[in-house]
C-alpha positions in Angstrom: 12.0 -14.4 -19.5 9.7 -12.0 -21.6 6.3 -12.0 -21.0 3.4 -13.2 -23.4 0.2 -11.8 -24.5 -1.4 -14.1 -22.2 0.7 -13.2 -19.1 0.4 -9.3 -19.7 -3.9 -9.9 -19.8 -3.5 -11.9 -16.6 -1.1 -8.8 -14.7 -3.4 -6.5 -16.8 -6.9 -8.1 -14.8 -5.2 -8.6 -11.5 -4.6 -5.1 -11.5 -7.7 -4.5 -13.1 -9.4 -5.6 -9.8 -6.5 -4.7 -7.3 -7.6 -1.0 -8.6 -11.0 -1.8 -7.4 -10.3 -3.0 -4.5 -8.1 -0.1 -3.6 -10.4 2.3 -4.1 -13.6 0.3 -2.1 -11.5 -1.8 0.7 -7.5 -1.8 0.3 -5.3 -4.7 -0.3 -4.7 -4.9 -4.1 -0.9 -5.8 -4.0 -2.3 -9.2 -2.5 -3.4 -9.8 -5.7 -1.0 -8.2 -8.1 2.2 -9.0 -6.5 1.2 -12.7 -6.8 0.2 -12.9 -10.3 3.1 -11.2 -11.1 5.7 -14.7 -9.5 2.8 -16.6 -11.2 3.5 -15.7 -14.7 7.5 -15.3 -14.4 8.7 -12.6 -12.8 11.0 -12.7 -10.0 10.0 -11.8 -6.6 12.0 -9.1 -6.3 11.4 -7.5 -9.6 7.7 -8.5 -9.7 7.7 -6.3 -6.1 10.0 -3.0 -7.7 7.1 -3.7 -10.9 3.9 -3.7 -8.2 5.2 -0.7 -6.5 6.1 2.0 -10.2 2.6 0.5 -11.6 0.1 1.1 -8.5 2.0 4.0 -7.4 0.0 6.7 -9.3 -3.3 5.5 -7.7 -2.8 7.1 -4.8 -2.9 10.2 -6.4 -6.3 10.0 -7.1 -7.2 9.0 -3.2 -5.1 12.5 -2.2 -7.2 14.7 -4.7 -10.1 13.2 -3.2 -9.5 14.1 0.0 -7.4 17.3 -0.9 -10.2 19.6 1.4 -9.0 17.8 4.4 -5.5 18.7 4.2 -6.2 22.4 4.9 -4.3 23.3 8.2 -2.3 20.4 8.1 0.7 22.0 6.8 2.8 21.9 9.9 2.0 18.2 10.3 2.9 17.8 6.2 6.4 19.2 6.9 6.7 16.8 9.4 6.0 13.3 8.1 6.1 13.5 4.8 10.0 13.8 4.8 9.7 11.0 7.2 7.6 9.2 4.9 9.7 10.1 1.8 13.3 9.2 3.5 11.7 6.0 5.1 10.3 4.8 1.4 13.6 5.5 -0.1 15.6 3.2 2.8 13.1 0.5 2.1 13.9 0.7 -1.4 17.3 0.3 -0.9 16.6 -2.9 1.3 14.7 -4.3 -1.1 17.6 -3.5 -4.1 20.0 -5.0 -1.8 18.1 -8.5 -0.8 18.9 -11.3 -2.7 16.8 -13.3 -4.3 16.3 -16.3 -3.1 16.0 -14.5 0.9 13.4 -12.6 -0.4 11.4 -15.5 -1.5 12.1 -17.0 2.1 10.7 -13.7 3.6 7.7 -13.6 0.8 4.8 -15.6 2.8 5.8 -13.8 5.8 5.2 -10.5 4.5 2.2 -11.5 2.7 0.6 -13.1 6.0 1.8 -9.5 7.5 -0.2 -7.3 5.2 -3.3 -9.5 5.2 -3.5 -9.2 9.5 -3.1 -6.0 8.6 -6.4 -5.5 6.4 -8.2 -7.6 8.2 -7.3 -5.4 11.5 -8.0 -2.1 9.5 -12.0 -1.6 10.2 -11.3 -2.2 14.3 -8.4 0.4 13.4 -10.5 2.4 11.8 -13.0 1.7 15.2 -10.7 2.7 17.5 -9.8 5.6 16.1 -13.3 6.8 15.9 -14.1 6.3 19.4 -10.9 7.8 20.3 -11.6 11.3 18.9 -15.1 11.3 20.2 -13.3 11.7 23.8 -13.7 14.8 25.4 -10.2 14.9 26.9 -8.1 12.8 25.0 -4.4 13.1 25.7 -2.3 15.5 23.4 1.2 14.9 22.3 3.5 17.0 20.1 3.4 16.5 16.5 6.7 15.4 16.1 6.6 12.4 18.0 5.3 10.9 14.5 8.2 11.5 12.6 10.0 8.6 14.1 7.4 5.8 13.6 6.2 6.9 10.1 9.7 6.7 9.0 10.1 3.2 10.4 6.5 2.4 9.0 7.3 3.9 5.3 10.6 1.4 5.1 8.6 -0.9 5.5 6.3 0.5 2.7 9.2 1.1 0.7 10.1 -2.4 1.1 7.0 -4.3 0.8 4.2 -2.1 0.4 0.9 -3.9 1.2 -0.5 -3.0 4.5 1.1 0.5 4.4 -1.8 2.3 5.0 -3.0 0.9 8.2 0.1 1.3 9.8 0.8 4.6 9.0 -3.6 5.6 9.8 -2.9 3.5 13.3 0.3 5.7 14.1 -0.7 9.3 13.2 -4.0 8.2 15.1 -2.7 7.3 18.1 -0.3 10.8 18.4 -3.1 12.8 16.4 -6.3 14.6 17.9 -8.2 15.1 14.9 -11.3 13.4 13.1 -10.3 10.0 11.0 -10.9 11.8 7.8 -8.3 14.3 8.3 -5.7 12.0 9.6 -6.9 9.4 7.0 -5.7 12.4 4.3 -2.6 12.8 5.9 -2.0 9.0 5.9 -2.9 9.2 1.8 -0.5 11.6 1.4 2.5 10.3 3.9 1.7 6.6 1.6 2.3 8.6 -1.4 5.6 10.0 -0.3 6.8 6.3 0.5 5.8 4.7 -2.2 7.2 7.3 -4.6 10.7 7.4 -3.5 10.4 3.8 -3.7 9.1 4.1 -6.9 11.9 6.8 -7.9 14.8 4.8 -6.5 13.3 1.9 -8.4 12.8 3.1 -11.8 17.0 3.5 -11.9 17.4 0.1 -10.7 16.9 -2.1 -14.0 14.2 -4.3 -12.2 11.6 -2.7 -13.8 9.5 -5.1 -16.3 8.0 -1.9 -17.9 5.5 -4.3 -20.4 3.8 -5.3 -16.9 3.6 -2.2 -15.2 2.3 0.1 -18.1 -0.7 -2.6 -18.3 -0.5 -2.6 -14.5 -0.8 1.2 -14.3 -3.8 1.0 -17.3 -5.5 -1.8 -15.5 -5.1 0.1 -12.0 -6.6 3.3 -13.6 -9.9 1.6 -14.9 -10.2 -0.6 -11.5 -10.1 2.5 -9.5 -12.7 4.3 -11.8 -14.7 1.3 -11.5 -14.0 1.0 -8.2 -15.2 4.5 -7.2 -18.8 4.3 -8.9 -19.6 0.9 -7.1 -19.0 2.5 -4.0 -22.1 2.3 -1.3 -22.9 -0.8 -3.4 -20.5 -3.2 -2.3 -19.2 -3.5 1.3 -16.2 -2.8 1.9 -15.4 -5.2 4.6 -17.0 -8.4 2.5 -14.4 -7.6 0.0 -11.6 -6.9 2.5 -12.7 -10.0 4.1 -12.6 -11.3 0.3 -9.0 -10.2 -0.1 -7.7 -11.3 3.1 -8.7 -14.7 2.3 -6.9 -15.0 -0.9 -3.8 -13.6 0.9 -3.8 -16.2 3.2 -3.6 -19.0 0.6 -1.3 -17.2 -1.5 0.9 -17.4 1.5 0.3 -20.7 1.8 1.2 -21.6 -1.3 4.5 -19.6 -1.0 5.3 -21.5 2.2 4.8 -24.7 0.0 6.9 -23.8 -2.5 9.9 -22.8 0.0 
């Protein structure tokens, strides 16, 4: 069904604010990929639509935090093939998932990706005591090929909750500071997301009106997003966010 002017403002604000909360907390498919169902899409296009619009927003995270990729490049070569051939099997799942099984599986994921958020700032906890260790156990580099792949199908599939999973496993194999590996993570994200994105822009599931206001919306959010930074904490809004996934999901389990 084609989408009104009212619909596109509604997808245009939701993203307005996911933007925003991207850049401050994470967690701004929870409210895209919702309004999207809510105004008409189908699940499985209004997911295909979330991931092309927000995609380009991680650009700006990786720009940001460009000066700590320097000496990474070994560690680039590794994952980020991982990351780019696990996003593009995702896709494919997704392309290939009917309908209505995707609607059975949609609460589930969305419960998945709010535990996720709400378990990123003990993530992010652990990880900071853990590099504080004197002696903290080494292990080759490419042990992390394996479970980024696995974690970028799922990004490729899904999306929401990506980032945590992907900052938990490069932690764990990693010995390095949080804001290196957090770069890294930005980077492998973007390589998931993207071959989703590619793989999706082919795919005719694409409701382009929705994700170029989407991709304006996401744009402004993040600028937005960025200058109230230090203003509002982040783990309020996450908090924020989680909640409203957890109804959302709610409401989907209703429904089906």
């Amino acid at each position: 069904m084609p989408l009104t002017a009212l619909d596109l403002s509604l997808v245009g604000i939701a993203a307005l604010f996911a933007g925003m909360v991207n850049a401050l907390a994470g967690g701004g498919t929870l409210l895209t990929f919702p309004m999207l169902t809510a105004v008409g899409v189908p699940a499985v296009a209004a997911n295909v639509t979330n991931t092309v619009a927000l995609c380009p927003g991680f650009l700006g995270g990786i720009f940001a935090q460009r000066r700590d990729l320097a000496g990474q490049t070994r560690r680039l070569w590794l994952a980020l093939p991982a990351g780019i051939a696990g996003g593009f099997v995702g896709g494919l799942l997704l392309l290939h998932t009917r309908e209505h099984v995707f609607r059975v599986l949609i609460p589930y994921l969305i419960l998945a990706a709010a535990t996720l958020l709400a378990l990123q700032d003990r993530v992010r906890g652990w990880l900071r005591r853990r590099a504080e260790r004197p002696a903290a156990t080494r292990h080759s580099e490419t042990w992390a090929v394996l479970p980024v792949g696995l974690g970028a199908v799922y990004g490729g599939y899904f999306g929401a909750g990506l980032g945590v999973i992907l900052l938990a496993t490069l932690g764990l194999i990693l010995d390095d500071s949080l804001t290196r590996v957090n770069a890294l993570k930005q980077t492998v994200a973007l390589g998931a997301n993207g071959a989703a994105a590619v793989l999706f822009l082919s795919s005719g599931q694409v409701v382009w009106p929705a994700a170029i206001v989407m991709a304006f919306g996401a744009i402004i959010g993040g600028t937005v997003g960025g200058r109230l930074a230090g203003r509002i904490p982040p783990a309020r809004l996450r908090a924020i966010v989680v909640v409203i996934g957890v109804i959302v999901a709610g409401v989907y389990f209703v429904r089906s």
